[in-house]
C-alpha positions as CSV (number, residue, x, y, z in Angstrom):
1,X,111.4,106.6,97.1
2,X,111.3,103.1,97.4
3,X,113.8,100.0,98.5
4,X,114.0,96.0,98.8
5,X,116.6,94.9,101.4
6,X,117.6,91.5,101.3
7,X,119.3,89.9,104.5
8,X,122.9,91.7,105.0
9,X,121.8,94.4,102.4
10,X,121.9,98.6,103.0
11,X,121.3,101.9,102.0
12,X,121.8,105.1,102.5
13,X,119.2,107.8,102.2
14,X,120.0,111.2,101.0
15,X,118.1,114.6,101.5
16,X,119.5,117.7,99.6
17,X,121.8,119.5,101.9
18,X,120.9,122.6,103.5
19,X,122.6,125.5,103.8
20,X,122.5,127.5,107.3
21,X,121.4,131.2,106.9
22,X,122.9,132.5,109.8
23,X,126.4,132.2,110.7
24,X,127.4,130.4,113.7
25,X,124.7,128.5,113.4
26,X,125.0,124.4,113.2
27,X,122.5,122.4,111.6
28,X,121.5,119.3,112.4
29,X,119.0,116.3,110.6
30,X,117.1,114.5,112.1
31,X,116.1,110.9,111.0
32,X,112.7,109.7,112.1
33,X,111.3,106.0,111.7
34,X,107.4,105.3,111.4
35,X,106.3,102.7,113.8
36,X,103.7,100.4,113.5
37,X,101.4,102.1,115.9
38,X,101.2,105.3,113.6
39,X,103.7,107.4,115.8
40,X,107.6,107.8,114.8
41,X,111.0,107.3,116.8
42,X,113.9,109.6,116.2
43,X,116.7,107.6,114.6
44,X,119.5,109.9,114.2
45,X,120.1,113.3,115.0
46,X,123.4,113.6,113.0
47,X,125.3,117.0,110.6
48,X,125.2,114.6,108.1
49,X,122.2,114.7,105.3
50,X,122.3,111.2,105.1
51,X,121.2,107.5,107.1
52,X,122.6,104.2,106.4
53,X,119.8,101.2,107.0
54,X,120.9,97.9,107.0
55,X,118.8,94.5,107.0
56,X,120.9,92.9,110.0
57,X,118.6,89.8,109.6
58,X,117.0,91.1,113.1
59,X,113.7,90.8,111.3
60,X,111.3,87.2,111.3
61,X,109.4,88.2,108.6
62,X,108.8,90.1,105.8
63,X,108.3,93.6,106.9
64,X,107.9,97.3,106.2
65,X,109.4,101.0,107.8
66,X,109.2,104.5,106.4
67,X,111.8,106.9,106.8
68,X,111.3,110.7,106.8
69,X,114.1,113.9,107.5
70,X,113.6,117.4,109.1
71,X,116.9,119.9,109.4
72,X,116.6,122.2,112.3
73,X,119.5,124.9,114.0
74,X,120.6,122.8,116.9
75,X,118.7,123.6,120.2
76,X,116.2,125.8,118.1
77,X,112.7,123.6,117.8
78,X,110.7,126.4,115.7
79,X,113.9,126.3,113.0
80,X,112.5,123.5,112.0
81,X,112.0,122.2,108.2
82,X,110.3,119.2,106.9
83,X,111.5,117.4,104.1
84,X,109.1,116.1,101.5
85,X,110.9,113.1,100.7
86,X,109.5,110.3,102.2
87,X,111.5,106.8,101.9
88,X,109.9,103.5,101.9
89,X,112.1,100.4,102.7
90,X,111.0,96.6,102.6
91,X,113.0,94.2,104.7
92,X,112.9,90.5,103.3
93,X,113.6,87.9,106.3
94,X,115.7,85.6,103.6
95,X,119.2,86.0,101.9
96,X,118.9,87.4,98.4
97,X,121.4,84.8,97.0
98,X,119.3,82.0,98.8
99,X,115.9,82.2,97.2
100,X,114.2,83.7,94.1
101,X,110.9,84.2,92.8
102,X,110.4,83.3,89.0
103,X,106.9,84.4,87.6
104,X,106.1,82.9,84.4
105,X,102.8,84.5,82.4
106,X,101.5,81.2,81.0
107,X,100.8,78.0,83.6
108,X,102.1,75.1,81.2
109,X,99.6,72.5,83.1
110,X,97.1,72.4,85.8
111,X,98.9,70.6,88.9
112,X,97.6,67.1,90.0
113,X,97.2,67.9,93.3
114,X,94.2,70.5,92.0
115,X,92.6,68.1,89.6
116,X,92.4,65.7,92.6
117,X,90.1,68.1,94.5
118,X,88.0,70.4,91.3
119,X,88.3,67.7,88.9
120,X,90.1,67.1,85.5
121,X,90.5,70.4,83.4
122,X,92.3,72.2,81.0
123,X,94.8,75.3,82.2
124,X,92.1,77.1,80.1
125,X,89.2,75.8,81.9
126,X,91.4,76.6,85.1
127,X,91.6,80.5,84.0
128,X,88.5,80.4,83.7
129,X,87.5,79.3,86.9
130,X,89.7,81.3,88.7
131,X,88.5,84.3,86.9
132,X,84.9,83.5,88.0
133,X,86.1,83.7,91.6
134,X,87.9,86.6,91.3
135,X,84.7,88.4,89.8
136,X,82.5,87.4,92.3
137,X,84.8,88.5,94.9
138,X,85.7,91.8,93.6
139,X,82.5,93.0,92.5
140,X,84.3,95.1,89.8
141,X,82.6,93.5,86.9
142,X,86.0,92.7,85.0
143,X,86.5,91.7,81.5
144,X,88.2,88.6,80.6
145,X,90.8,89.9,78.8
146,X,92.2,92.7,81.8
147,X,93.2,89.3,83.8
148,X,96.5,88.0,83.4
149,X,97.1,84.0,85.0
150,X,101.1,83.4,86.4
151,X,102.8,80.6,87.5
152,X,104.5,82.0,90.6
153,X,107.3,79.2,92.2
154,X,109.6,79.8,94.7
155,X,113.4,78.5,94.4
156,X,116.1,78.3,97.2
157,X,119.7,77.5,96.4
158,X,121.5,73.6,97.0
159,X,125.1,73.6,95.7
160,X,125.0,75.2,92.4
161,X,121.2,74.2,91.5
162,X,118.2,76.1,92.0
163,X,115.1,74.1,93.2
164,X,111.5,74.7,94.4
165,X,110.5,75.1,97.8
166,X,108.1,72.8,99.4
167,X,105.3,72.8,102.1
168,X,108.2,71.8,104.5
169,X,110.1,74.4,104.1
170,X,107.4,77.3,103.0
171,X,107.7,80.4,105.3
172,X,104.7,79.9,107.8
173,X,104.0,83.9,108.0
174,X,103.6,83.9,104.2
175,X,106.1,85.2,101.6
176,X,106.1,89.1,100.2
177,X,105.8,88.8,95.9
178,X,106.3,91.2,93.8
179,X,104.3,90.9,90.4
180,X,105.0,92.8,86.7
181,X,102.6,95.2,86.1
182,X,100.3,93.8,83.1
183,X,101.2,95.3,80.0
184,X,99.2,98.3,79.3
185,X,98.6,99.3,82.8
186,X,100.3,101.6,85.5
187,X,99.9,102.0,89.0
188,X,98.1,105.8,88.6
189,X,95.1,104.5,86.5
190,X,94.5,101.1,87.7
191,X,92.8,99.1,90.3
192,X,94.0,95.3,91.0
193,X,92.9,92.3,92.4
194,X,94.7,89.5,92.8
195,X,93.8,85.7,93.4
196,X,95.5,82.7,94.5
197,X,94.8,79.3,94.0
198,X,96.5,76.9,96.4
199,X,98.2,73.9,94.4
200,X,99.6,71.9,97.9
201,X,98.2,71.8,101.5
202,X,100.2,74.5,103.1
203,X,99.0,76.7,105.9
204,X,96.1,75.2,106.4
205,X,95.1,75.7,103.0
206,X,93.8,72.5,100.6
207,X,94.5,72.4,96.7
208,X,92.1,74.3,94.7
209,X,91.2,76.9,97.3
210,X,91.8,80.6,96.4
211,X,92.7,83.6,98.8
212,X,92.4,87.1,98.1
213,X,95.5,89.0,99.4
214,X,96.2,92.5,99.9
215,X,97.4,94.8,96.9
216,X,99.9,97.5,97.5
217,X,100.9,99.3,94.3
218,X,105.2,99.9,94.5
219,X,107.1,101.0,91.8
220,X,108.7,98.0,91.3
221,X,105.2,96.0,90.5
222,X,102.0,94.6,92.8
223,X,103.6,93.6,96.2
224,X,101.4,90.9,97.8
225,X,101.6,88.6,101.0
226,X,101.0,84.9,99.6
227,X,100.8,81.9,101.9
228,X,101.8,79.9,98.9
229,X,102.9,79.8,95.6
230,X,101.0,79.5,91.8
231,X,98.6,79.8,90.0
232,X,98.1,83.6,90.7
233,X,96.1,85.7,88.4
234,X,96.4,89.3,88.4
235,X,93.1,91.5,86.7
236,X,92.8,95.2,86.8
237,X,90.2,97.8,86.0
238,X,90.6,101.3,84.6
239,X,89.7,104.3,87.3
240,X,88.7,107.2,86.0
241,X,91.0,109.2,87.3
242,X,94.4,108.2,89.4
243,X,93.8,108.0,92.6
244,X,94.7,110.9,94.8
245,X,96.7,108.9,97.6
246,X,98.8,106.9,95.0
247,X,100.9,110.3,93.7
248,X,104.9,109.3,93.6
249,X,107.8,111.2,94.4
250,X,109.7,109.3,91.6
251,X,109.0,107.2,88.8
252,X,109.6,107.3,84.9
253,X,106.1,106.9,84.4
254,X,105.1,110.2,86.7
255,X,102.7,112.8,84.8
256,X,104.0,116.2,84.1
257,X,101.8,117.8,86.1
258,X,102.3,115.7,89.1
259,X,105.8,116.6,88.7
260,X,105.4,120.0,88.9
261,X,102.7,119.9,91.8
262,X,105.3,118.6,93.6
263,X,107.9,121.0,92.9
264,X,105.8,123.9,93.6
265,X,105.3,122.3,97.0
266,X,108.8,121.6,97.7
267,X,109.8,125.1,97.1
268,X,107.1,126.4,99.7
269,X,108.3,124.2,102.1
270,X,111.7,125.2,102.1
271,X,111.1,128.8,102.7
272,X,108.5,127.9,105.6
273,X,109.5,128.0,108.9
274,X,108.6,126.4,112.1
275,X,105.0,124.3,111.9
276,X,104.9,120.6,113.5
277,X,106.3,117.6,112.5
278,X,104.5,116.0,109.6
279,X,104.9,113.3,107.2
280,X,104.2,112.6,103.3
281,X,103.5,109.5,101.8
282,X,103.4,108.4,98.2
């Protein structure tokens, strides 16, 4: 299960409640958080079957945490039992009613500031080129028509008007961007690449330079880091089969069979007892 928190933003996470077995018994859940390092930090120990997070703004930068449950008689270690419900939650270092990302599947023009340093061309002849890069650098022998070109801008909020942000003002650390999934594809079957061509100096970056940036495959579309904003083109490529680690807990587009895979092992897990603390990832 995954969430987007914007600055001041919450919510609350919900495991089915348990019911104790044993009379005069008391059952407690405990939260855990991932940390960075790979280990995990308990969060709550509570009777509750629920934990609020909230982005308190405590965060520089776009970020990441997983969230995972276990219920347990209190005192009782071996009682233990592990949820498989693992929650995902993005925290974004900005105000949700302060910026906004509007991605656009046609680029209207090829900026100036890239015809200064590649030369005059067409938005065509700009695809084009971009494409060509991106093939090179992906190695996955792409057709033409699985790439998809965007123009990606950045808006903040003066008065009542929304405008585009600048190199001045362009987080330094990058900015997290989440992009539609091309029509046709899902994220099950399909492999991604995604390129970005600079259009302003920013980050030490130069118009008409392209970077390559990490692909994560959400539910809610391809999250990438950019350290600036349009022309992005998106291409994909058809895997034979989905890939094993990329099974969801949730999602409208999850096979039948996945779905029941994952019933099946719920229901063994809940009559399990004992066994160490472990986590599941979609």
């Amino acid at each position: 299960m995954e969430y987007s928190l914007f600055q001041g933003e919450s919510v609350t996470l919900t495991v089915p409640a348990a019911k104790a077995d044993v009379s005069g018994k008391t059952l407690v859940y405990e939260w855990f958080r991932e940390l960075p390092d790979g280990g995990e930090e308990l969060m709550q120990a509570t009777s509750a079957n629920q934990l609020t997070i909230t982005n308190d703004g405590s965060e520089h930068q776009d970020s990441w945490s997983g969230y995972f449950c276990r219920v347990l008689y209190q005192g009782e270690e071996k009682s233990a039992i592990n949820y498989q419900l693992y929650f995902s939650v993005n925290f974004y270092f900005y105000e949700k009613e302060k910026y906004q990302i509007v991605a656009k599947e046609n680029l209207e023009k090829v900026p100036k500031s890239i015809q200064d340093n590649l030369g005059n061309m067409t938005v065509a002849q700009l695809e084009m080129y971009v494409f060509d890069e991106l093939n090179t650098e992906s190695k996955l022998n792409i057709k033409k028509e699985d790439a998809k070109l965007y123009d990606v801008t950045l808006q903040t909020q003066v008065g009542d008007k929304w405008v585009p942000v600048t190199e001045d003002n362009f987080p330094t650390e990058g900015l997290l961007v989440i992009l539609p999934y091309p029509e046709g594809t899902d994220r099950w079957h399909y492999e991604f690449i995604v390129a970005h061509m600079f259009e302003e100096e920013i980050n030490g970056q130069k118009p008409g330079d392209i970077e390559y940036p990490y692909v994560e495959k959400t539910s809610e579309g391809l999250r990438v880091r950019l350290n600036g904003l349009s022309p992005v083109m998106v291409a994909w490529k058809r895997m034979s089969e989905a890939p094993a680690a990329s099974v969801p807990l949730t999602g409208d587009s999850t096979p039948l069979e996945v779905i029941s895979a994952l019933l099946a092992a719920s229901a063994c897990a809940m009559i399990l007892l004992g066994g160490r603390l472990r986590r599941r990832k979609a």
